[in-house]
C-alpha positions in Angstrom: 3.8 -23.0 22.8 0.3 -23.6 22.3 1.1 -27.4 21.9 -0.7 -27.5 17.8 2.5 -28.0 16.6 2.8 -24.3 14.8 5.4 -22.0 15.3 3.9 -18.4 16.4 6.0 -16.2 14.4 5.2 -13.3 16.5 7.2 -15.3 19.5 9.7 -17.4 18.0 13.2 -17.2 18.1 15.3 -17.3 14.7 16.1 -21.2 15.7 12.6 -21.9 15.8 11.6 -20.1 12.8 14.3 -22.2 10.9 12.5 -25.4 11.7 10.1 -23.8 9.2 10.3 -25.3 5.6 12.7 -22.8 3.1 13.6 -20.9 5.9 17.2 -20.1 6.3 19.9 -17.9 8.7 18.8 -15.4 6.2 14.7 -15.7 6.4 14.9 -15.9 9.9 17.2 -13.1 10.9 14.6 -11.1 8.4 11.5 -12.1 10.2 13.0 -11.4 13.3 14.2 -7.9 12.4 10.8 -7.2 10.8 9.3 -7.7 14.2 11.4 -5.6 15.9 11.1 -2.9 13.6 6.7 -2.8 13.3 5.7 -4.7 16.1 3.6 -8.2 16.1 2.3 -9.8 13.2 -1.0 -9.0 13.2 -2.2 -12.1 11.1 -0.5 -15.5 9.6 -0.4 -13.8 6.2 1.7 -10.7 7.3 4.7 -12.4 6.9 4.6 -12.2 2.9 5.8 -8.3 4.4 9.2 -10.2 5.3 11.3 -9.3 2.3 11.7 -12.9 0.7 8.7 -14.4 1.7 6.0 -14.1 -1.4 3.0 -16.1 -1.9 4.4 -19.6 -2.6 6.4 -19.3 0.5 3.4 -18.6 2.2 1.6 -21.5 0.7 3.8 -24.1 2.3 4.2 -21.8 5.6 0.5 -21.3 5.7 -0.5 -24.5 8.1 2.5 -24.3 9.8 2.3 -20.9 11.7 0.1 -18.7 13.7 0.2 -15.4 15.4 -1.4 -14.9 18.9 
């Protein structure tokens, strides 16, 4: 990790993107599969692509991730 505390949602696992507020079994396996399927985020905000993640989600993910 890069030691600020944010998850990098490009490199986590499901079990670390479930230490993420709202995020579930469900959320993560989503995020994961997204990945696998188009590659690396290319920016924090790409995640509202995740089916189930919208705006508000992002709002409270915001400070708590990065891509690298």
């Amino acid at each position: 990790g890069s030691g600020d505390g944010r998850v990098n949602i490009n490199t986590a696992s499901a079990q670390e993107l479930k230490s993420l507020p709202g995020i579930g079994d469900a959320k993560a396996a989503a995020i994961v599969a997204y990945r696998e399927e188009h590659g690396a985020f290319s920016a924090a905000a790409d995640i509202k692509k995740v089916s189930g993640i919208g705006e508000s989600m992002f709002a409270r993910l915001e400070n708590l991730i990065r891509v690298d």
